[in-house]
N, C-alpha and C positions, 0 to 999 in steps of 0.2 A: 504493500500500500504506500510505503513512503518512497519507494523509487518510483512507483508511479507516479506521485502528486509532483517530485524532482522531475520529471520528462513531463508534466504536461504545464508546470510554472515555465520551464525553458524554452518548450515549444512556444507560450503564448510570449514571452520575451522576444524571441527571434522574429516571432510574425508579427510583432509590432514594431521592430525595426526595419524589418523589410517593406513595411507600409509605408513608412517615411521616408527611406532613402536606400539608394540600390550600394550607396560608399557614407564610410564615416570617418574621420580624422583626430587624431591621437595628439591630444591635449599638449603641445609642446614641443611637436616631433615636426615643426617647419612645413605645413600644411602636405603632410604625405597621408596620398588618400590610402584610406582600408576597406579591400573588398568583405564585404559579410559573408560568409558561410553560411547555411539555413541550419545546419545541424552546429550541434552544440555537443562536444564530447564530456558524456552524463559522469564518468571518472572524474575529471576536471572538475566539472559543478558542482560533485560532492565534495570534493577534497577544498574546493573553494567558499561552499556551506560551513566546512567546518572554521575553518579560519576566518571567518565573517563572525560565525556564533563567539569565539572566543574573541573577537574584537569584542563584541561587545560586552562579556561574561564581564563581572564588577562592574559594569561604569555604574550601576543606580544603588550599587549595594552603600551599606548605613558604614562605618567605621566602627573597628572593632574598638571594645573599652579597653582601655589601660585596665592590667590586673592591678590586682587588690592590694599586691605587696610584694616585699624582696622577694621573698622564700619561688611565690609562683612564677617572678621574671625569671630567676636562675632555672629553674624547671622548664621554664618552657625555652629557653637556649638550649639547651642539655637535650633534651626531646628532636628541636629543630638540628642539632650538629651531628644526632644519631641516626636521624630519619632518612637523611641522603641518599639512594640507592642507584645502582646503576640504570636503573628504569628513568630516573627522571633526568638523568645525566643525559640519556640519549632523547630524550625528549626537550631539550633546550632548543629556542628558537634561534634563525640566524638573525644577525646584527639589523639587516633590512627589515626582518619582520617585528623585532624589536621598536626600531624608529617608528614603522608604521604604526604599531599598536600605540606609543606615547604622542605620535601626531593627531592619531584620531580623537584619543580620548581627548586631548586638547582644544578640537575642532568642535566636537559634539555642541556644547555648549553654546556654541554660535549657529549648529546645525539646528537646535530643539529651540530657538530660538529666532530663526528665520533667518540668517544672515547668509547662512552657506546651503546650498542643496546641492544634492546624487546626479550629477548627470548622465547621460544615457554613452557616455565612453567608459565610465568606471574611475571617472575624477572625481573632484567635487567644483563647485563653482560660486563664485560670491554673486547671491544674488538680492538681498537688499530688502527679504520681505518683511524683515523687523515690526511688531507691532507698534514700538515705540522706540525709534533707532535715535544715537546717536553718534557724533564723530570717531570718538574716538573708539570707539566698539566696532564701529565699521573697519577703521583702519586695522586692529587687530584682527579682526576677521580675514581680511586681505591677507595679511601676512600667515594665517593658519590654515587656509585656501593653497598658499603658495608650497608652508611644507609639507603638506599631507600631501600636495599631489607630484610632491619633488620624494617623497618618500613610498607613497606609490609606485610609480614610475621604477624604482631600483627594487623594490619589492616583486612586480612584473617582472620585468627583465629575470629575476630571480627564478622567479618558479616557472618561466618558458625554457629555457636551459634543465629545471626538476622535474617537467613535464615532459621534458621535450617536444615540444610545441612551437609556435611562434606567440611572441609578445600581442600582436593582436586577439588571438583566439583566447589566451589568460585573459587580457583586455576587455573584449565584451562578455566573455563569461564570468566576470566579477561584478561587470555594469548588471547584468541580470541578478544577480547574489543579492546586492548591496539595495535594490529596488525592490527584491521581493523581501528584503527583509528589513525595510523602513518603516517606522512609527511612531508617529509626530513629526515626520518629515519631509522638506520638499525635496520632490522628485521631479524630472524630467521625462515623461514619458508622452505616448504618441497616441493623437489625439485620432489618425486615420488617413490624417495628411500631414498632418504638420507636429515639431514636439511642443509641447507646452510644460509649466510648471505645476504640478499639482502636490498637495499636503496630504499625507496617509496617515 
């Protein structure tokens, strides 16, 4: 059931870009066009589900309480220096995926807030729908538009070399990821002819 509802979210991503445009262009990459594919390789888009999921895993969580005393901080050093295992040693992300995860968290804030939206390359983009905007929040916005999609960007490149793929095909199969799993957010998607911005 859940590879099915992964193949038919993916299908309706593709056929809503192929409604609006037969090429799309890579947010930085000196207007080189990208032919669309209609299929979507469903390995890719899970492996890109998950990495999406864990972007987001904590950003709404509360902060843990300070324990109660010495006794429990040394305990829980002692706990944490013994827990280590070779399981999570190979489970470490690389430095790219790192940046991106501290970019986005970063950006959210201006995302849940209207400044920044998903758009339909797999960027993000400053788009200005603030309920109640002002200068200097816009400008930092900009500037968190500019590293999340400078740390995207090396992030891609990354995992078209892991997938062995090309950069494009990561590219819009993250644009689809990142749209279907938007909430309170603006998107960029396709109206049947044209893209427009819409809130989910």
């Amino acid at each position: 059931m859940k590879n099915l509802a992964i193949f038919v979210c993916a299908a309706i991503s593709i056929a809503a870009l192929l409604a609006c445009t037969p090429e799309v262009k890579i947010t930085g990459d000196a207007e080189k066009p990208i032919a669309i594919n209609a299929e979507i390789n469903i390995h890719i888009y899970q492996h890109a589900e998950e990495v999406v999921d864990d972007l987001y895993a904590g950003l709404d969580d509360e902060p843990e309480p300070e324990p109660d005393s010495a006794f429990v901080r040394v305990m829980e050093r002692v706990v944490a220096a013994l827990s280590i295992s070779s399981c999570e040693a190979a489970e470490q992300k690389s430095q790219a995926y790192q940046d991106m995860k501290k970019a986005f968290a970063e950006a959210m804030k201006y995302m849940k807030s209207g400044y920044i939206g998903e758009n339909h390359f797999g960027y993000v983009t400053y788009i200005g729908k603030a309920e109640k905007p002002d200068s200097q929040t816009a400008q930092d916005a900009q500037k968190a538009v500019a590293k999340l999609n400078a740390a995207r960007k090396a992030f891609y490149e990354e995992e078209a070399k892991s997938q062995k793929t090309t950069v494009e095909e990561i590219q819009k199969t993250y644009a689809a990821v990142y749209a279907a799993k938007a909430k309170g957010l603006w998107v960029e998607v396709c109206n049947g002819k044209n893209y427009e911005w819409k809130k989910f």
